[in-house]
C-alpha positions as CSV (number, residue, x, y, z in Angstrom):
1,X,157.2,123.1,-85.3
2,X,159.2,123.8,-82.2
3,X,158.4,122.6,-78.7
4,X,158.5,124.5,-75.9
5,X,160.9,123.1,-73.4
6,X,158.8,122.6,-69.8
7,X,160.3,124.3,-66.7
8,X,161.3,122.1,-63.5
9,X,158.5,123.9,-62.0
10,X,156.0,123.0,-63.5
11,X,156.8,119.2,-62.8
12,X,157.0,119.3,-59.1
13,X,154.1,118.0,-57.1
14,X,153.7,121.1,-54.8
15,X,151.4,122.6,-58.7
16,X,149.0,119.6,-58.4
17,X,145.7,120.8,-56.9
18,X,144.4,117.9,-54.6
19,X,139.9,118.0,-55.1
20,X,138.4,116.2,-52.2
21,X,136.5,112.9,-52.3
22,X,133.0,113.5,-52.7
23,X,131.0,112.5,-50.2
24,X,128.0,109.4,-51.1
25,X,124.5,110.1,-49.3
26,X,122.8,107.4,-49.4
27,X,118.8,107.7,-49.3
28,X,117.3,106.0,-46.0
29,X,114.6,104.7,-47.8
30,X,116.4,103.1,-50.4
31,X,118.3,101.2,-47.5
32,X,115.6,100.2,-45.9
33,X,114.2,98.7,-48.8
34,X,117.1,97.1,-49.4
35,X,117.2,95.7,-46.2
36,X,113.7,94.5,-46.6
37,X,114.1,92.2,-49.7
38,X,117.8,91.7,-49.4
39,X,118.6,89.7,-46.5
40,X,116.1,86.7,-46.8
41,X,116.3,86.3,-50.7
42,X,118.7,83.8,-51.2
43,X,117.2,81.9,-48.2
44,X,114.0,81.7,-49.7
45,X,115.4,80.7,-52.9
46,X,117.6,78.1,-51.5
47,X,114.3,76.9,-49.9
48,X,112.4,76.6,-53.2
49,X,115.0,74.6,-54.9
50,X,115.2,70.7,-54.7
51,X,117.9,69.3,-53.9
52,X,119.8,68.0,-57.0
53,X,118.9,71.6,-58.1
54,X,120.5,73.6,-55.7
55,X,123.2,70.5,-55.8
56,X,123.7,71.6,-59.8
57,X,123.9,75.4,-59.2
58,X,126.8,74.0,-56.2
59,X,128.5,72.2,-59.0
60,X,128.3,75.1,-61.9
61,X,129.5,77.3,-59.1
62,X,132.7,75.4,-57.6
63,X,133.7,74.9,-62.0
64,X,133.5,78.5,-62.7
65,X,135.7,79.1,-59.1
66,X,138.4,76.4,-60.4
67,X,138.0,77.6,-64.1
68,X,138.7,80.9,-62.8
69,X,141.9,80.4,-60.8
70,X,143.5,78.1,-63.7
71,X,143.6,80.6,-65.9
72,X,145.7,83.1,-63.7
C-alpha cells in the first residue's frame, strides 16, 4: 500500500476550525442549596468531635500532606 503524501496546506493552522467554549448554567436552586448545607458543615462537625479526635484527623491529615510531597 502507498501513502498519499500530505500537502503543506493541509498542515497550516489557518484549516483548524476553533468551536467555542460552552457555556455552564448553573441551576439557582441547586446553589442555593448548596449554600444552605455547605458553608456550616465542617463547623458543625469540627464541633461534634472531641478533641483527641479531631487532633487524630489533624495528624492523618499533615502524614498524607508530607507523604504526598516526598514522593515528588
Amino acid at each position: 500500500m502507498v501513502r498519499a503524501e500530505s500537502s503543506d496546506s493541509m498542515r497550516t493552522p489557518a484549516t483548524l476550525v476553533e468551536f467555542p467554549s460552552p457555556v455552564k448554567i448553573k441551576n439557582p436552586a441547586a446553589v442555593a442549596l448548596g449554600k444552605l448545607g455547605g458553608s456550616k458543615g465542617g463547623k458543625i462537625r469540627a464541633a461534634k468531635l472531641s478533641p483527641e479526635a479531631r487532633k487524630a484527623i489533624a495528624q492523618q491529615a499533615a502524614k498524607a500532606r508530607w507523604a504526598k510531597g516526598k514522593a515528588e
